[in-house]
KEKE-3310 file (N, C-alpha, C; in steps of 0.2 Angstrom, whole numbers, plus 5000, padded with zeros to 4 digits):
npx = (4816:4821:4825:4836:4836:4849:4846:4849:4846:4852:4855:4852:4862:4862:4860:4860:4873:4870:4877:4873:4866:4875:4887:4890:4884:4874:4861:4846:4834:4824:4830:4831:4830:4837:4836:4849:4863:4870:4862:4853:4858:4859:4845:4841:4846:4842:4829:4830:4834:4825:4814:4818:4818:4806:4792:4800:4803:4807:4812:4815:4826:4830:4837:4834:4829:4811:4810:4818:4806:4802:4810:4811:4797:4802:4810:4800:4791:4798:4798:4799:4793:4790:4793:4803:4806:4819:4819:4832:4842:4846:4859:4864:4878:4888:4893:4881:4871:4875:4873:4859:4852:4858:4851:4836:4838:4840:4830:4821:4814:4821:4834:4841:4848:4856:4859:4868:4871:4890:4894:4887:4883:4885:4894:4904:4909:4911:4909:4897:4891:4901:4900:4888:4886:4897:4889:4881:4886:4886:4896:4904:4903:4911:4911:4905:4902:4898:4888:4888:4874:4869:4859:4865:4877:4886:4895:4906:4911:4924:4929:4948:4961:4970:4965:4962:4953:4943:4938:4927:4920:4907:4895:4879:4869:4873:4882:4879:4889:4883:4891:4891:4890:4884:4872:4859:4848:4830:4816:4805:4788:4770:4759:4764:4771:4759:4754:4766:4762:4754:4760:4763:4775:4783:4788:4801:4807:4824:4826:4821:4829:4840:4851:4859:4861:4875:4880:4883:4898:4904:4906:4902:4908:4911:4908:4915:4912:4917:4930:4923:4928:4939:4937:4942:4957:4959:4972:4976:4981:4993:4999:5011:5017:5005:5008:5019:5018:5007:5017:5024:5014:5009:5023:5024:5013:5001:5014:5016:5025)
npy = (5290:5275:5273:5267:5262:5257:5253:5250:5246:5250:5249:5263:5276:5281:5272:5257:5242:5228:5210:5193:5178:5168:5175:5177:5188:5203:5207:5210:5215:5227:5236:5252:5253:5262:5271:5270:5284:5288:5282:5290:5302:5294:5293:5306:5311:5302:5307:5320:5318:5313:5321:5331:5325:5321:5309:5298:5286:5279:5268:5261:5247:5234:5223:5210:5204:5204:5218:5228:5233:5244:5253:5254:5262:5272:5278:5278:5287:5297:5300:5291:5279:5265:5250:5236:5224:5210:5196:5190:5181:5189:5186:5188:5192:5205:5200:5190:5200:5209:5201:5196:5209:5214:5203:5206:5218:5214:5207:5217:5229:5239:5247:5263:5271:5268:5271:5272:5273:5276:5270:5257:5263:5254:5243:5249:5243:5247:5238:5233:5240:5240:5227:5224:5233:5223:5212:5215:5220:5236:5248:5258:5270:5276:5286:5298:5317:5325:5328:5328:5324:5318:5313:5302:5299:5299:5313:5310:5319:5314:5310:5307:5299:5314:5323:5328:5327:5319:5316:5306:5299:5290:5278:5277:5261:5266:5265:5272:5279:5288:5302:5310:5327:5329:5330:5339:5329:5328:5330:5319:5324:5325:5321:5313:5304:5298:5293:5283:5274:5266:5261:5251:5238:5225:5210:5198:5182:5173:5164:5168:5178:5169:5166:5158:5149:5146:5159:5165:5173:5175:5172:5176:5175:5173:5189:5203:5217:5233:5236:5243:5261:5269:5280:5296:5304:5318:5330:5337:5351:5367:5374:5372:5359:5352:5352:5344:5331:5327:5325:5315:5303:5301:5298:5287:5277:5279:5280:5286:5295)
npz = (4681:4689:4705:4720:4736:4747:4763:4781:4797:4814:4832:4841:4846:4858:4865:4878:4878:4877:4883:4874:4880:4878:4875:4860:4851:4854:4864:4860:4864:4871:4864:4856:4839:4825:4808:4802:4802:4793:4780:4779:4772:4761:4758:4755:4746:4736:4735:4730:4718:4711:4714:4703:4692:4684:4684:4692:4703:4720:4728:4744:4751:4761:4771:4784:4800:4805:4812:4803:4797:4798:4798:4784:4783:4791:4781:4769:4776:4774:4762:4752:4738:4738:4748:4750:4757:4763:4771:4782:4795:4811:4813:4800:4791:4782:4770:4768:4766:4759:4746:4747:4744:4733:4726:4726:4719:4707:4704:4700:4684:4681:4684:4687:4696:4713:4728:4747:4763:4769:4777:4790:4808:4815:4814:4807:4794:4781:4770:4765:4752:4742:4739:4736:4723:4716:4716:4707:4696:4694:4696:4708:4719:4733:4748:4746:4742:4734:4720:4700:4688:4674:4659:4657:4665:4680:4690:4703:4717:4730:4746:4750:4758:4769:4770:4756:4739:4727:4709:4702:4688:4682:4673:4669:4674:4693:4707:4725:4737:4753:4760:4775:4774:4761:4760:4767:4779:4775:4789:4792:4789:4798:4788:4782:4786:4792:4781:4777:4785:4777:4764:4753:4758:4751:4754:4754:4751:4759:4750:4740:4733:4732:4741:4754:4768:4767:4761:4772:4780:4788:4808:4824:4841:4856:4860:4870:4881:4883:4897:4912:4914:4924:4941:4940:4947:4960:4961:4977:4987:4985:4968:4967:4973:4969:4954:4955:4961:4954:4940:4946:4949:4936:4930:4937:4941:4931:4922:4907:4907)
capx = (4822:4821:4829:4832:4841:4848:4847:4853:4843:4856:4855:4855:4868:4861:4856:4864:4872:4872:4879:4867:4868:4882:4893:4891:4880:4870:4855:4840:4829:4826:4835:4828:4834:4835:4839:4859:4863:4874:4856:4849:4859:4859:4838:4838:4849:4838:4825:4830:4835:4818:4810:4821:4815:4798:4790:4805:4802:4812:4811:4817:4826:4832:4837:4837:4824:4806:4811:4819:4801:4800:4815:4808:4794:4806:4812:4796:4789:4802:4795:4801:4786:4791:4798:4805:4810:4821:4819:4838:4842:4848:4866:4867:4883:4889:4893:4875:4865:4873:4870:4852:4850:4860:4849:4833:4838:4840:4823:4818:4814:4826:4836:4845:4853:4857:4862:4869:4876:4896:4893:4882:4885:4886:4899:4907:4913:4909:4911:4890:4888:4902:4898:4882:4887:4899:4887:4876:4890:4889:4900:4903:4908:4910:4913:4904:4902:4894:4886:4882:4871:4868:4856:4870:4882:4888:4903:4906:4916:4924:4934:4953:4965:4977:4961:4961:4945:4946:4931:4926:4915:4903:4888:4874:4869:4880:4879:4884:4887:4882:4895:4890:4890:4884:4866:4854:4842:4824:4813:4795:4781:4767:4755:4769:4770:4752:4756:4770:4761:4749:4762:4765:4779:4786:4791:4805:4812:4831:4827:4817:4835:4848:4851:4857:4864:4881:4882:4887:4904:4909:4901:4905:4910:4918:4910:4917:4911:4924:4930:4923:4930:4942:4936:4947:4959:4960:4976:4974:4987:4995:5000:5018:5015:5002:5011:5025:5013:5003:5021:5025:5007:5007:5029:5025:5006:5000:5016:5014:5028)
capy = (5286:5270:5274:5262:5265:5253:5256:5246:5247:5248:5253:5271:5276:5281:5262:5254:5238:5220:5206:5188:5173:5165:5181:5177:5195:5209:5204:5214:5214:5232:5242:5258:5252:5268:5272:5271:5288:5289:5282:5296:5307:5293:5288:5313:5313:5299:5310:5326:5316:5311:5329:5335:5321:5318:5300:5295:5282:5281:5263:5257:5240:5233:5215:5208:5202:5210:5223:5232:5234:5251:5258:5256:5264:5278:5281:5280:5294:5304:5302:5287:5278:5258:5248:5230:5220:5202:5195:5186:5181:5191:5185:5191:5198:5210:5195:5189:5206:5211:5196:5198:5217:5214:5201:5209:5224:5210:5207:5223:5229:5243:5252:5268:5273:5265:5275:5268:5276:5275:5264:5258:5265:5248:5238:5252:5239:5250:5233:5233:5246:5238:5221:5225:5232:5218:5206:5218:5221:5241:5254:5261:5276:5277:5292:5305:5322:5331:5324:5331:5321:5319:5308:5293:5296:5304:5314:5313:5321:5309:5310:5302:5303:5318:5332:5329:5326:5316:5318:5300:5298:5281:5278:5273:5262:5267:5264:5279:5278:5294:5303:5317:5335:5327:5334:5341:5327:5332:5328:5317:5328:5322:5319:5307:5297:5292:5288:5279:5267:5261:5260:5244:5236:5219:5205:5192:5177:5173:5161:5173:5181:5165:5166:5151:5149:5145:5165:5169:5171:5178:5171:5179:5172:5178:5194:5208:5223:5235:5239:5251:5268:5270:5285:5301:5307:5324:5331:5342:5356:5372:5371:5369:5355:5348:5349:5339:5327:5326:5322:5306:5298:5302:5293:5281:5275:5279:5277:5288:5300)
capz = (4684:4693:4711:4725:4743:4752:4770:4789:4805:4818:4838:4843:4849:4867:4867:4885:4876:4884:4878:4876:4883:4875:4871:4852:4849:4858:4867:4858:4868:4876:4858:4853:4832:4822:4804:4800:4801:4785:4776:4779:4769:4755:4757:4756:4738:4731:4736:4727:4711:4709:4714:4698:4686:4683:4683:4693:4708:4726:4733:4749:4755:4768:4773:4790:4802:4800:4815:4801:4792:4804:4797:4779:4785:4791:4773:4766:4780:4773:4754:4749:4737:4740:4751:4748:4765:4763:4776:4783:4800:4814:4813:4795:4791:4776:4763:4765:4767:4750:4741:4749:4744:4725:4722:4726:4717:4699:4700:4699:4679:4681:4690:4686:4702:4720:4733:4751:4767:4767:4780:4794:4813:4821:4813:4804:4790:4775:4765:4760:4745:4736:4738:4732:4715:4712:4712:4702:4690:4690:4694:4714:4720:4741:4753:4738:4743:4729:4715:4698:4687:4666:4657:4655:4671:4686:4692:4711:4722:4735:4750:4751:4766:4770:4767:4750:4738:4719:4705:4698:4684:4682:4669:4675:4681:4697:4716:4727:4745:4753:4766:4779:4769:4753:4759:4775:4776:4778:4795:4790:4792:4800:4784:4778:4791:4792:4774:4778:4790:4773:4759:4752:4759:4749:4757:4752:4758:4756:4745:4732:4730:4730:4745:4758:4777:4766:4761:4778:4779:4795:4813:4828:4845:4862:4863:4876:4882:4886:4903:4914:4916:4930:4942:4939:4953:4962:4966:4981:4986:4981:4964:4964:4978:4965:4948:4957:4963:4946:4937:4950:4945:4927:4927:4944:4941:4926:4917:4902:4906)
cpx = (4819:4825:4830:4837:4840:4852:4848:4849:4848:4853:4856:4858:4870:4860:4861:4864:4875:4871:4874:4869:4872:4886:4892:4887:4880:4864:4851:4836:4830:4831:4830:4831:4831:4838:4847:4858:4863:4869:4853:4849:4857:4851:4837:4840:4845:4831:4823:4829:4827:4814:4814:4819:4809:4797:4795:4799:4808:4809:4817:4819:4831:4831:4840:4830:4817:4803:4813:4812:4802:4805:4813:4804:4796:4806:4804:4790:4794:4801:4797:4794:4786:4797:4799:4809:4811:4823:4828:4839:4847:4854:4870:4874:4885:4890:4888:4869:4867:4870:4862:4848:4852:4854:4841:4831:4839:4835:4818:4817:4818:4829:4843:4851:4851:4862:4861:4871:4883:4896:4889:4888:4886:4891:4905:4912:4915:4909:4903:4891:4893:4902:4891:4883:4893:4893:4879:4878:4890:4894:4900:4907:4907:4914:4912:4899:4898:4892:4885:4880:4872:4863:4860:4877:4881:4894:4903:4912:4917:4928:4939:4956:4966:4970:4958:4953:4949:4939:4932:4919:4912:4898:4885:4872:4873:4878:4883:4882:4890:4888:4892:4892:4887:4875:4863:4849:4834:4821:4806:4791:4776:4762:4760:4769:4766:4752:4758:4766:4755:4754:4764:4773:4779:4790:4794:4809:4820:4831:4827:4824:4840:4850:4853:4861:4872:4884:4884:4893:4908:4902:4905:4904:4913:4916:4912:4916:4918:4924:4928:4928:4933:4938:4943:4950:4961:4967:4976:4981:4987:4997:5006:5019:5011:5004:5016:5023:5011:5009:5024:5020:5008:5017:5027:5018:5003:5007:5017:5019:5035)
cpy = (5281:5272:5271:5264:5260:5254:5248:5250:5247:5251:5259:5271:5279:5273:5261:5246:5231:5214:5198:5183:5169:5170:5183:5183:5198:5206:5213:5215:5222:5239:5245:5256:5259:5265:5273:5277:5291:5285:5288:5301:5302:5291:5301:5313:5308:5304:5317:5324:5317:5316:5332:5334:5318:5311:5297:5293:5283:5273:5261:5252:5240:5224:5215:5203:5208:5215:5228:5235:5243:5254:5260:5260:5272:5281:5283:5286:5301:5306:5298:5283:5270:5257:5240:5226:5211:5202:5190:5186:5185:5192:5186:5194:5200:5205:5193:5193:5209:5207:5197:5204:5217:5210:5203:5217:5220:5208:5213:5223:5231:5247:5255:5270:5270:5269:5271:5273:5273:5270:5263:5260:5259:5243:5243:5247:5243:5244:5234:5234:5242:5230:5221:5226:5229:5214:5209:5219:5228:5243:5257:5265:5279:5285:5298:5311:5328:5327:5328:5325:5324:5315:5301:5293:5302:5306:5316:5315:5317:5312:5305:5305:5308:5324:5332:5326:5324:5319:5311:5300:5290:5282:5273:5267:5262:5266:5270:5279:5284:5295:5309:5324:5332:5334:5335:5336:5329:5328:5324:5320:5322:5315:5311:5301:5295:5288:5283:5272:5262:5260:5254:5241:5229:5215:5200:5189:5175:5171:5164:5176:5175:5165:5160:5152:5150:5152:5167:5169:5170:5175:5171:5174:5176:5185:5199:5214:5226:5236:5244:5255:5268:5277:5291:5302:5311:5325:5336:5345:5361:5370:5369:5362:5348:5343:5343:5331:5324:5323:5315:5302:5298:5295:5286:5275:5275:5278:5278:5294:5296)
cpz = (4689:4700:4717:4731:4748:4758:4776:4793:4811:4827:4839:4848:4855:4869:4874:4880:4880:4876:4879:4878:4884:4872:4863:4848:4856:4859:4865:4860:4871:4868:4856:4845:4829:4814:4803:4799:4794:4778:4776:4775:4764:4752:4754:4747:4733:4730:4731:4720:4708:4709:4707:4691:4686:4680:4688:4701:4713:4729:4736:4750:4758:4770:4780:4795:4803:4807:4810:4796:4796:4802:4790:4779:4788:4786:4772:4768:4776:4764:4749:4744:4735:4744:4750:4756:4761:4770:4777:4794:4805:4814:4806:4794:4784:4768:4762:4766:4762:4745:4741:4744:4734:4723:4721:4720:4707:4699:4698:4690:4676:4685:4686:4690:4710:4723:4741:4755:4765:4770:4787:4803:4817:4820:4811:4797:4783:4769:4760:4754:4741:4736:4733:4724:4712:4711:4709:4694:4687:4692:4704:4715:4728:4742:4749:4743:4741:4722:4709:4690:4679:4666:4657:4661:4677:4686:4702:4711:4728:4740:4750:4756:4764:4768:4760:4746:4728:4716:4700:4693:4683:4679:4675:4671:4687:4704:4718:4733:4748:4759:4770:4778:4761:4753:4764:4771:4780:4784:4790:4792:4794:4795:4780:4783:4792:4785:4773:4779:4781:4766:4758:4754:4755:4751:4753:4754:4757:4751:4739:4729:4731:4735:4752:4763:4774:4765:4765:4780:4786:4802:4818:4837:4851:4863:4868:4877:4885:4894:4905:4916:4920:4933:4943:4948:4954:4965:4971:4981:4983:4973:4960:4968:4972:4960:4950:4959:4956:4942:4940:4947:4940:4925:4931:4942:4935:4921:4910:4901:4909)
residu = (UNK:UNK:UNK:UNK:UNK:UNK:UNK:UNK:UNK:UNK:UNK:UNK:UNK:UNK:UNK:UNK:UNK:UNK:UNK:UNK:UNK:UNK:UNK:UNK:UNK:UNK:UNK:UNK:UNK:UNK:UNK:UNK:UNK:UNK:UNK:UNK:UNK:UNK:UNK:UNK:UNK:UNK:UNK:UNK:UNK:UNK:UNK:UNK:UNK:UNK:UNK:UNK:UNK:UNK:UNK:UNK:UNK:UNK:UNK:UNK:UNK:UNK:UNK:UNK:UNK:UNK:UNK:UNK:UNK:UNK:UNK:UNK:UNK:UNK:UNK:UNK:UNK:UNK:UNK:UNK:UNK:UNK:UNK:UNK:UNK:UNK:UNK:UNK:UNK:UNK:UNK:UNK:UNK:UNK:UNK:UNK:UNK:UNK:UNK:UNK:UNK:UNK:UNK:UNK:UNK:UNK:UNK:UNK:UNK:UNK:UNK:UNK:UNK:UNK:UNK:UNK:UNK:UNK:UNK:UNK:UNK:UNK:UNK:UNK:UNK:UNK:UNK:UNK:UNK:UNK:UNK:UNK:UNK:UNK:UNK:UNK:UNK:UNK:UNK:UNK:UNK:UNK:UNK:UNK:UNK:UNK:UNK:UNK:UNK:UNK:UNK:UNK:UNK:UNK:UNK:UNK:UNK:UNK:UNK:UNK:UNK:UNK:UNK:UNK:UNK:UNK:UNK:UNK:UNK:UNK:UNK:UNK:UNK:UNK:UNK:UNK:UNK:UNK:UNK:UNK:UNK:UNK:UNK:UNK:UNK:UNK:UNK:UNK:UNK:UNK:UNK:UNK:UNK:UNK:UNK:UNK:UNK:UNK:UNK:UNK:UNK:UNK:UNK:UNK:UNK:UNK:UNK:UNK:UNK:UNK:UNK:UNK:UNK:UNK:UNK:UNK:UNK:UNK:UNK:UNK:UNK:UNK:UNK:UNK:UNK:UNK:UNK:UNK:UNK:UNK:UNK:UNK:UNK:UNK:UNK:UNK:UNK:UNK:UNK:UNK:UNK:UNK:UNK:UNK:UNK:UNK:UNK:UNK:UNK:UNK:UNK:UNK:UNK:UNK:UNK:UNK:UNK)
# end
């Protein structure tokens, strides 16, 4: 089977973030970028598939600037066995990092199955993964839990509000964006990662995929960091002295009773 995983570089989420010199992003400078978390589970289940079926492939991609080559480079420590970088600029957004990743994934020769996180940690949009397979024209199935696999489909288990779980059937070829319980993904051993650092990475430019400034849909402006924290306040006293105290602030100052 052909297998391909498309992954997001985003900031970890210890990161301290500052805004850049005209508000219109984050200033990068100083960012620890990790793997998307919710890649992780979908770069573990590509992983498995391919350990089930012999001769099968697991390639890597990722479009952004070529800081995200080191997160391909992540996957492929973990046992991925390509990796595909299109390069797009910084201020990419979801309309043109699918188009990017869809059209990438069209010059391929084949492709049996495309697995995604549900969605990346930094915007939380979840719009990618089905972007991606409309403009691949297959089949998507997000927030899937369990999977089980034939020669000609899938059947996932997904999540829907209120607790509840459906079971969607899709021939392949299918995209499937991983949720958190779908699977434990594994640590890179050491010998992988030296590996990593020599596996052929493939570069391409937006154009190679169709690719043009006009794809951008959305540009952002006015960013705002939220306000700091007020400091907490101590009510001193006995505690019938207190509570009585503590309900004045809470109606008089806070407000909330």
């Amino acid at each position: 089977m052909n297998i391909y995983v498309c992954i997001k570089q985003v900031p970890d989420t210890e990161t301290k973030i500052k805004l850049n010199a005209d508000s219109s992003g984050i200033d990068t400078a100083g960012i620890k970028w990790i793997l998307s978390p919710f890649d992780e589970f979908a770069v573990e289940e590509a992983l498995r598939v391919k350990e089930k079926n012999a001769g099968s492939t697991v390639t890597v991609i990722s479009a952004g600037p070529t800081r995200v080559v080191d997160s391909i480079r992540t996957a492929l420590a973990m046992g991925c066995d390509n990796g595909i970088h299109v390069e797009l600029p910084e201020s990419a957004d979801n309309a043109m990092a699918a188009k990017a990743l869809a059209g990438a994934l069209k010059k391929e020769a084949q492709v049996d199955l495309v697995f995604t996180g549900k969605e990346a940690i930094d915007d939380g949009a979840a719009q990618t993964s089905a972007l991606i397979a409309e403009g691949m024209g297959i089949p998507c199935v997000t927030v899937v839990l369990g999977i089980e696999y034939s020669a000609t489909a899938v059947k996932c288990k997904r999540e829907v509000e209120g607790g509840a779980f459906e079971m969607v059937e899709a021939p392949l070829p299918v995209l499937i964006a991983a949720q958190k319980g779908l699977n434990e993904p594994r640590y890179a051993s050491l010998p992988n990662i030296m590996k990593a650092k020599k596996k052929e990475v493939k570069s391409l430019k937006a154009a190679d995929v169709a690719v043009t400034d006009g794809d951008q849909k959305i540009r952002f402006k006015n960013f705002q960091l939220p306000p700091p924290k007020q400091s907490g306040k101590k009510v001193p006293g006995e505690i019938p002295a207190a509570a009585k105290e503590l309900v004045r602030l809470l109606h008089e100052e806070a407000k909330v009773v």
